[in-house]
py3Dmol code that shows the C-alpha trace and the ligand (Angstrom):
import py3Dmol

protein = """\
ATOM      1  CA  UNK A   1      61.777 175.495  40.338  1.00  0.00           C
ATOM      2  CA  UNK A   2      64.335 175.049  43.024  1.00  0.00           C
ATOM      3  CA  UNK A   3      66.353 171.915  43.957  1.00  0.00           C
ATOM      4  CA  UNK A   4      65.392 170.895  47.128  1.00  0.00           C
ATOM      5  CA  UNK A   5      67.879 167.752  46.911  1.00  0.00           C
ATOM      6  CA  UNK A   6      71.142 166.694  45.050  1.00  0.00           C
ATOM      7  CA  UNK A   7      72.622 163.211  44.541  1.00  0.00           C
ATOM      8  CA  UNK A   8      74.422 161.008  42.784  1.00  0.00           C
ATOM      9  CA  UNK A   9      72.040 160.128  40.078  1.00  0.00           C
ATOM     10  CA  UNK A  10      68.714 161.702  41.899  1.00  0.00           C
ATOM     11  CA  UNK A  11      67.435 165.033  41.797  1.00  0.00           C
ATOM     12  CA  UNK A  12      64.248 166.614  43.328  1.00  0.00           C
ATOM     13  CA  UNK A  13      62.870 169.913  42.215  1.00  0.00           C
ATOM     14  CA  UNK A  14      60.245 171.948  44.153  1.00  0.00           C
ATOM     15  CA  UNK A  15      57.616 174.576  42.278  1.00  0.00           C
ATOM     16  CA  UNK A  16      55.101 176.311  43.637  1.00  0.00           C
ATOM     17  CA  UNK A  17      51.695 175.845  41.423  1.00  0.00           C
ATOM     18  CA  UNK A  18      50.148 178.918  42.805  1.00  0.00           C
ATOM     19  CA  UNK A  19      51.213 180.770  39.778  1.00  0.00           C
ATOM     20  CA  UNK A  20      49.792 184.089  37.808  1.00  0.00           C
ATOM     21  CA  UNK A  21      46.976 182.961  35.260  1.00  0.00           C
ATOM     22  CA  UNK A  22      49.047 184.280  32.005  1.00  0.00           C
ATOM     23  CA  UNK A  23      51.258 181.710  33.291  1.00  0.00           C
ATOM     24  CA  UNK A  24      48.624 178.952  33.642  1.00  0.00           C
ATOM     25  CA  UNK A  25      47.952 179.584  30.663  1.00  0.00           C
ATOM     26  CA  UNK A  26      50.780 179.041  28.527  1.00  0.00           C
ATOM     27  CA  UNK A  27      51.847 175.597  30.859  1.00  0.00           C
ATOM     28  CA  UNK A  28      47.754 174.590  29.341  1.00  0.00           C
ATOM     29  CA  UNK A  29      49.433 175.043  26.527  1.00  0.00           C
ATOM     30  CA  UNK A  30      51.762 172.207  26.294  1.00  0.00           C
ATOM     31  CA  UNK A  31      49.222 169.758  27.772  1.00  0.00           C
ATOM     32  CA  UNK A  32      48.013 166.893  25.695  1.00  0.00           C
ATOM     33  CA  UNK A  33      44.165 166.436  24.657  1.00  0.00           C
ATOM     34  CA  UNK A  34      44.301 164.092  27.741  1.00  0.00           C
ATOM     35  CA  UNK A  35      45.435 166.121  30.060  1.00  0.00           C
ATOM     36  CA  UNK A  36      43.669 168.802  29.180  1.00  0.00           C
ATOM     37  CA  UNK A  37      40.474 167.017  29.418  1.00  0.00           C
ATOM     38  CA  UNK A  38      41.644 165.390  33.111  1.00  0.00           C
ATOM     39  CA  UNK A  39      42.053 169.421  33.700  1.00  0.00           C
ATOM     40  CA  UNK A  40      38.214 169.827  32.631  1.00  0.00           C
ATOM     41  CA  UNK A  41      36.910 167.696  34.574  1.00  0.00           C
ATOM     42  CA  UNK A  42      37.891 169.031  37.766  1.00  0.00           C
ATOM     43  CA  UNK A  43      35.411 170.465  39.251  1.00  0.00           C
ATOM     44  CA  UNK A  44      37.499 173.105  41.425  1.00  0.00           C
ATOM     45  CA  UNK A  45      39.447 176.035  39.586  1.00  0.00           C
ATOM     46  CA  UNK A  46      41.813 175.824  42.063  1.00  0.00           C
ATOM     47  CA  UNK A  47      42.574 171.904  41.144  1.00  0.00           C
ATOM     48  CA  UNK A  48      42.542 172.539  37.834  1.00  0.00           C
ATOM     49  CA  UNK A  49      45.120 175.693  38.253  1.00  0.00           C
ATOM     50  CA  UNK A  50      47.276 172.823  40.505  1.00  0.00           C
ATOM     51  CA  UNK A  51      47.092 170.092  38.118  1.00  0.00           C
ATOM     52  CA  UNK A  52      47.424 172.250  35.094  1.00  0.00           C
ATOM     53  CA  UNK A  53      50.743 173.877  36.864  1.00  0.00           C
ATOM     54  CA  UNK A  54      52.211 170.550  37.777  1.00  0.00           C
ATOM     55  CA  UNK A  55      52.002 168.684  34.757  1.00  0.00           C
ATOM     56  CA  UNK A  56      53.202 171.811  32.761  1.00  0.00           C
ATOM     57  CA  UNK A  57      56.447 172.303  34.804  1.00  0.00           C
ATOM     58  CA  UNK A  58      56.785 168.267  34.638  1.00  0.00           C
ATOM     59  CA  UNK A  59      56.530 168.629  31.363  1.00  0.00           C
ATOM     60  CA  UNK A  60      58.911 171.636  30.794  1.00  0.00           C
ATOM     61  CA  UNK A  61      61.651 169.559  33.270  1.00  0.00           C
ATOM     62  CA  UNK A  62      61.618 166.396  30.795  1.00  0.00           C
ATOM     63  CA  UNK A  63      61.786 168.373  27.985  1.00  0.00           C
ATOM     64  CA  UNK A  64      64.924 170.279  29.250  1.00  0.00           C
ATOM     65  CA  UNK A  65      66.616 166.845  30.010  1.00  0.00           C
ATOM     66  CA  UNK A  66      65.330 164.922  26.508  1.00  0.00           C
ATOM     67  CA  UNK A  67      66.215 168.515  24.606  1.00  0.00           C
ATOM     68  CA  UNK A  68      62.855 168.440  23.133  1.00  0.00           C
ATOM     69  CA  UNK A  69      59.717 171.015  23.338  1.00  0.00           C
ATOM     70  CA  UNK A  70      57.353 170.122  26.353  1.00  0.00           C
ATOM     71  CA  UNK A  71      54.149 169.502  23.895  1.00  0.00           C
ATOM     72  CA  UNK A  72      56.538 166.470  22.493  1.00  0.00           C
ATOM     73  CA  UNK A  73      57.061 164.489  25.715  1.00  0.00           C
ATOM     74  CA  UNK A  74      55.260 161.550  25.501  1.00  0.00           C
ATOM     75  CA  UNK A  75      54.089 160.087  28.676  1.00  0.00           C
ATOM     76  CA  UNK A  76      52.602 156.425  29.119  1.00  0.00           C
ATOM     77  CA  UNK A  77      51.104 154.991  33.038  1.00  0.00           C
ATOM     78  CA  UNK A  78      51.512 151.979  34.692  1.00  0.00           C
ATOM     79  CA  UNK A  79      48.382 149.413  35.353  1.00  0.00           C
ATOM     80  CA  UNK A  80      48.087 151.834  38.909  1.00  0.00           C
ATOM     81  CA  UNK A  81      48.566 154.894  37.320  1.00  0.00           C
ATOM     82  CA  UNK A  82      52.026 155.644  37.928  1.00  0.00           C
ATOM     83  CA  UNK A  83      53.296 157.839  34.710  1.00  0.00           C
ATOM     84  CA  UNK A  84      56.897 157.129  33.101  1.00  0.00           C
ATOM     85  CA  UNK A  85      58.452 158.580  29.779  1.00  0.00           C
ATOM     86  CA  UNK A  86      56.833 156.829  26.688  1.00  0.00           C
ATOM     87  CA  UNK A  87      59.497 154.097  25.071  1.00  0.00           C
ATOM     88  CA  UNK A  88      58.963 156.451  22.496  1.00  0.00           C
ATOM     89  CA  UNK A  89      61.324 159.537  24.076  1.00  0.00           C
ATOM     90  CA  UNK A  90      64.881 159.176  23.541  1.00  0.00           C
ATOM     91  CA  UNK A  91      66.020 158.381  27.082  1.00  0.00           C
ATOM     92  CA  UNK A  92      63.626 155.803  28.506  1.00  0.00           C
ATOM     93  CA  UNK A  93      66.561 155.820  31.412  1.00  0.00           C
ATOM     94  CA  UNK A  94      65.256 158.894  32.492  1.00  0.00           C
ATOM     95  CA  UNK A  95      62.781 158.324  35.504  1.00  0.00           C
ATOM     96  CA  UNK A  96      60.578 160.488  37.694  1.00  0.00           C
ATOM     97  CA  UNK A  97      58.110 160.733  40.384  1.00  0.00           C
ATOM     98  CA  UNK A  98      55.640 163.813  41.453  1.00  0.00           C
ATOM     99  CA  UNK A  99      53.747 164.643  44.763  1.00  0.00           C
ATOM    100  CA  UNK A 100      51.646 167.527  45.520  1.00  0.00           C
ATOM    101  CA  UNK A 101      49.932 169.407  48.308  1.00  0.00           C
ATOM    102  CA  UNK A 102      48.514 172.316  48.340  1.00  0.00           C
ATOM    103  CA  UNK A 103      50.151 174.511  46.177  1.00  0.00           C
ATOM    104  CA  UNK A 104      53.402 173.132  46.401  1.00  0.00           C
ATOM    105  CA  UNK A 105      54.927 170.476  43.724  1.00  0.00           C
ATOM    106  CA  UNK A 106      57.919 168.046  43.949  1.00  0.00           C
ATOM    107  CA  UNK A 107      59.440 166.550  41.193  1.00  0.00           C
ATOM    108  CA  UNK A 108      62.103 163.353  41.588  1.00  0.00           C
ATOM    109  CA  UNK A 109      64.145 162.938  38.861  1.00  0.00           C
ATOM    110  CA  UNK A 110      66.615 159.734  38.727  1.00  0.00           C
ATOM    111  CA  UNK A 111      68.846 157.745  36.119  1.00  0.00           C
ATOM    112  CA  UNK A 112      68.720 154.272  35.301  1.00  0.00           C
ATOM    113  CA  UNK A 113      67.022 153.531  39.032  1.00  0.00           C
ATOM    114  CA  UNK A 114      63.130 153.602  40.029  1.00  0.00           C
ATOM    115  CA  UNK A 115      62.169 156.588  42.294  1.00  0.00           C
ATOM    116  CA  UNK A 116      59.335 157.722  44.340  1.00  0.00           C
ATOM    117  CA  UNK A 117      58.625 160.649  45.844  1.00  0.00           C
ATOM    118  CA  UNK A 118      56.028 161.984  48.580  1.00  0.00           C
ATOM    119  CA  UNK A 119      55.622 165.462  50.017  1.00  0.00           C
ATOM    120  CA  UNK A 120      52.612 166.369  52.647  1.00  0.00           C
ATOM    121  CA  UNK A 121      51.614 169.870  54.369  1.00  0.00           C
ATOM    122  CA  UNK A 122      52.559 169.150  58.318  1.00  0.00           C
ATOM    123  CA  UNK A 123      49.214 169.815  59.557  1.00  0.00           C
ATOM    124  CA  UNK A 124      47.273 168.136  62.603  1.00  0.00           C
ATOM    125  CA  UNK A 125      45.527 164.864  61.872  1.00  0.00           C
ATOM    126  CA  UNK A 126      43.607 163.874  64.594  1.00  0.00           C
ATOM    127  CA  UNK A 127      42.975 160.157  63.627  1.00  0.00           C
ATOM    128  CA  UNK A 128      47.066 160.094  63.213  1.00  0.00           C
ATOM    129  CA  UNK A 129      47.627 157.016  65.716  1.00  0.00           C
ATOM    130  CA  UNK A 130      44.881 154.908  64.229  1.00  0.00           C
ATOM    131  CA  UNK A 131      46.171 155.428  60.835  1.00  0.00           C
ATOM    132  CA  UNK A 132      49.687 154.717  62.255  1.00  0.00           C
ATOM    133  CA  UNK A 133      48.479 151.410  63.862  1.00  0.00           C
ATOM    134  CA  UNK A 134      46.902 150.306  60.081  1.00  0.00           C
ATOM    135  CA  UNK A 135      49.534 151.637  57.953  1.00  0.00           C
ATOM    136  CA  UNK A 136      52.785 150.957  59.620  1.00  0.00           C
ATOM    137  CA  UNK A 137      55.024 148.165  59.737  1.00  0.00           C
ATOM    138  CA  UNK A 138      55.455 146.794  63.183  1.00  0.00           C
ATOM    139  CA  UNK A 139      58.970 148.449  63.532  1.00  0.00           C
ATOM    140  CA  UNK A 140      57.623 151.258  62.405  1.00  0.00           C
ATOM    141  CA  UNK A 141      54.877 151.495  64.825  1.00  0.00           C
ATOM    142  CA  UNK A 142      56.395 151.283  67.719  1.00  0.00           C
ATOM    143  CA  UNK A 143      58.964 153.561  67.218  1.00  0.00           C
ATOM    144  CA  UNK A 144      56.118 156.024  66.378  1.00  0.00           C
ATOM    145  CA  UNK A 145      54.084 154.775  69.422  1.00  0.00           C
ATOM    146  CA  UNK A 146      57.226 155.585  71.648  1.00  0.00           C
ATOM    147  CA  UNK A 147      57.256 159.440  70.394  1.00  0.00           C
ATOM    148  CA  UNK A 148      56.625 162.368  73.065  1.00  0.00           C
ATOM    149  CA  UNK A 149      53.641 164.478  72.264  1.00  0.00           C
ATOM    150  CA  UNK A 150      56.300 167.253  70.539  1.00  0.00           C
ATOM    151  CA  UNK A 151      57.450 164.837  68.177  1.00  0.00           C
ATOM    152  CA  UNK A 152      54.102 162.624  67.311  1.00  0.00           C
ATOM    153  CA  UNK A 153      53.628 164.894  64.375  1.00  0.00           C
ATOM    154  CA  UNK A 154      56.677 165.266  62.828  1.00  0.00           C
ATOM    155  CA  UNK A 155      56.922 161.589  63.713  1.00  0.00           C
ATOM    156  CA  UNK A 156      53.887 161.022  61.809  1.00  0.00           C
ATOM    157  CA  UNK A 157      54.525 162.738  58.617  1.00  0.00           C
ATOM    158  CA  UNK A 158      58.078 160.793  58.531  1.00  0.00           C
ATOM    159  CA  UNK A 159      56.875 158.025  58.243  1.00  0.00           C
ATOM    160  CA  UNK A 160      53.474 158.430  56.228  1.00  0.00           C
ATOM    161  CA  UNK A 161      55.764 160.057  53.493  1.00  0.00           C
ATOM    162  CA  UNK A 162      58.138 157.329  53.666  1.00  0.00           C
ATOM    163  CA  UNK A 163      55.263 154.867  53.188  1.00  0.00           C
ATOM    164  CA  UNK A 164      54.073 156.441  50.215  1.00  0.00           C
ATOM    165  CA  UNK A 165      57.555 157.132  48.455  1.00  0.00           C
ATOM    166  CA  UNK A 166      57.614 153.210  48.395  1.00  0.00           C
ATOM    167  CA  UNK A 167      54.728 152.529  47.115  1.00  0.00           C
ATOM    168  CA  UNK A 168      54.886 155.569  44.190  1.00  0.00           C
ATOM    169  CA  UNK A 169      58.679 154.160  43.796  1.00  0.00           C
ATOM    170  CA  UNK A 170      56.999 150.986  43.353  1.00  0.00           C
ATOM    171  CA  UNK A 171      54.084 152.417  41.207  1.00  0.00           C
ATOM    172  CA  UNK A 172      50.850 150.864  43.051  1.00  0.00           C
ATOM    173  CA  UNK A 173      50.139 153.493  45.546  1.00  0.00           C
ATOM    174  CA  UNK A 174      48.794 152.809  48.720  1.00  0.00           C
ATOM    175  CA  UNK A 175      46.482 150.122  49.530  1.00  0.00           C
ATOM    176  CA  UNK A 176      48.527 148.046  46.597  1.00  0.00           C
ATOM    177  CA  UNK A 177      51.096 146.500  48.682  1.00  0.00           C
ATOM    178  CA  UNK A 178      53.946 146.218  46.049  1.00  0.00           C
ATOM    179  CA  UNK A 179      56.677 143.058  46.341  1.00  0.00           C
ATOM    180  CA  UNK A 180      59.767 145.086  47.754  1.00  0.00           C
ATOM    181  CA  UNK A 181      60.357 146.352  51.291  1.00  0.00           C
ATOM    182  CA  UNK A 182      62.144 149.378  52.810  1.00  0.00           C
ATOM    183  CA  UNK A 183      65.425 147.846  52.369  1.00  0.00           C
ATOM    184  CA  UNK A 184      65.086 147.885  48.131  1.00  0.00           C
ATOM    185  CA  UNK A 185      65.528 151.283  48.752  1.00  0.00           C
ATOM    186  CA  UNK A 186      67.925 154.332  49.552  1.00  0.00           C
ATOM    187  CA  UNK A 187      65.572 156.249  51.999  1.00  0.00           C
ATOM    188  CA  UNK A 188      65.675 160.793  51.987  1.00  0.00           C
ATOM    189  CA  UNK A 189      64.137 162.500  53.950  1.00  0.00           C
ATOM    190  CA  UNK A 190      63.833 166.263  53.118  1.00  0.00           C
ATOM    191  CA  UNK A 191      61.737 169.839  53.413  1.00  0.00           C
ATOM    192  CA  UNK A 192      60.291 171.368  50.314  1.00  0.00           C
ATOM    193  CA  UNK A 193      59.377 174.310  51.859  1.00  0.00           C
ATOM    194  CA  UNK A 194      58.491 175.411  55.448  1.00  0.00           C
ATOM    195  CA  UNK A 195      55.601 173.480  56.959  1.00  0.00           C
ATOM    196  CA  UNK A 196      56.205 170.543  54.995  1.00  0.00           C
ATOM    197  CA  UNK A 197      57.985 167.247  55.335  1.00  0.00           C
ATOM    198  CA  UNK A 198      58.820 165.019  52.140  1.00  0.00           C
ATOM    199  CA  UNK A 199      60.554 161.781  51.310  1.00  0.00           C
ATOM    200  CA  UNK A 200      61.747 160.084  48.180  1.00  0.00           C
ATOM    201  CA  UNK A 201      63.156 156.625  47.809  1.00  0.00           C
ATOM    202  CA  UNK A 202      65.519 155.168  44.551  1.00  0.00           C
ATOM    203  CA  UNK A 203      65.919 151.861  44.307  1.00  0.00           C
ATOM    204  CA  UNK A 204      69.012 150.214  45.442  1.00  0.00           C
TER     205      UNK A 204
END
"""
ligand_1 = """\
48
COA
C 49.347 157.216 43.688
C 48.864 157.748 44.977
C 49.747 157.141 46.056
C 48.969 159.265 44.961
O 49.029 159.766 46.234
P 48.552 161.243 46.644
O 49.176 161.508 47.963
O 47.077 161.323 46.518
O 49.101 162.210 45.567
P 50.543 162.767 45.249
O 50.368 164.196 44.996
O 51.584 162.369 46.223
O 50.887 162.017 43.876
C 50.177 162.284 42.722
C 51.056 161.942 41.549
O 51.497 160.581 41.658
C 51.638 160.043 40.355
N 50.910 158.770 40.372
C 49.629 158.490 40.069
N 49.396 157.165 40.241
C 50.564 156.614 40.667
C 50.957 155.293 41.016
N 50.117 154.256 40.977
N 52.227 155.089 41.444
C 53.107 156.113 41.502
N 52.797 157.394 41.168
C 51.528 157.638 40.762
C 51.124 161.073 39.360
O 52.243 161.741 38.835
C 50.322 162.019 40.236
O 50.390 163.341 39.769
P 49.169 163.984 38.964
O 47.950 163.851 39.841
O 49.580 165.397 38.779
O 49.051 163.206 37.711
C 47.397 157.373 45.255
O 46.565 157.974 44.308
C 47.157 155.876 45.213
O 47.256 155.190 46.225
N 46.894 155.317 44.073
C 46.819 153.867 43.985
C 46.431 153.473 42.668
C 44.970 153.280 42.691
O 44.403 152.689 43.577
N 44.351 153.782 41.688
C 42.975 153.681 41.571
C 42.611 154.526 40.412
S 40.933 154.311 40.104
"""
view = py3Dmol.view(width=600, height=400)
view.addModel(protein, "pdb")
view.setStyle({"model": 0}, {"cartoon": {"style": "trace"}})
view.addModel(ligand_1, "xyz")
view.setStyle({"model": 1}, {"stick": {}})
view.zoomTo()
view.show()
């Protein structure tokens, strides 16, 4: 795991989920029943190796902060999804977000203040303005719109991961328009690894 970002009360974490199988193995370990049978039903090895990776070094990170063993974390999910600490673990302050792609992981950790976090692969999407002209606020938009062609992607991915931080801060996920708007938030932009772009958000 490497910190990819350091602040006053937020901290995001990159791993890589790409890891050997002895390794899978033992994070499979520390899985609950639950997880373990959300890692079943996927039908590719490969997601099942990412998801199985990522929840286990989620896992492993909470435990380290709550001083307890990863199999004891206790996780419970919003009506969207969106997983927190159970009210059950001894510091319900303790909040977190996770995005994936490909076979790299973030993890946003914060005290005492919501976070969400987004990370994508910077790759070419060809339908990029049309999702642009749905998706983003007006603002937004046209500051996109007004790009050169050497900074449309880039452009793109800023703003798409921006999006999304929001709505995982705000735990409903796209197409789930939450209540707050970009100014609830303390906006980061930062680079997990080479190739990718990735944003996280904390409440103000
Ligand atoms: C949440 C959502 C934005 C994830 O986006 P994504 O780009 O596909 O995936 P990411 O890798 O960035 O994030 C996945 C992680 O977000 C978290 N997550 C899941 N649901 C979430 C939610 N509603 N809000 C915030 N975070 C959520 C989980 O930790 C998940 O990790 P996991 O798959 O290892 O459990 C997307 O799934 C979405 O829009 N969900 C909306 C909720 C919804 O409509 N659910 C219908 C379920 S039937």
């Amino acid at each position: 795991m490497v910190p990819v970002l350091e602040d006053d009360c937020l901290e995001v974490l990159a791993c890589m989920l790409d890891l050997k199988h002895d390794i899978i193995r033992g994070m499979g370990a520390v899985l609950n029943e639950a997880e373990r049978r959300r890692a079943a039903g996927l039908k590719l090895g490969r997601d099942r190796r990412r998801f199985i990776a990522c929840r286990g070094q989620l896992r492993r990170i909470l435990a380290a902060r709550l001083g307890i063993s990863p199999s004891d974390v206790e996780l419970e999910y919003g009506r969207l999804g969106k997983p927190r600490l159970s009210h059950r673990m001894p510091s319900r302050d303790l909040r977190f977000s996770v995005s994936r792609s490909g076979d790299v992981a973030v993890i946003a950790l914060s005290t005492g203040r919501e976070v969400g976090v987004d990370i994508e692969a910077v790759l070419p999407v060809p339908e990029a303005d049309e999702i642009a002209a749905l998706c983003f606020s007006a603002s937004d938009y046209e500051s996109y719109a007004a790009l050169g062609p050497d900074n449309r992607l880039e452009g793109f991915f800023r703003r798409w991961t921006r999006l999304e931080a929001i709505s995982k801060g705000q735990g409903c996920g796209l197409g789930h328009p939450g209540s707050s708007d970009d100014e609830d938030w303390v906006v980061r932009s930062f680079v997990p690894q080479t190739g990718y772009l990735g944003c996280v958000v904390v409440r103000k």
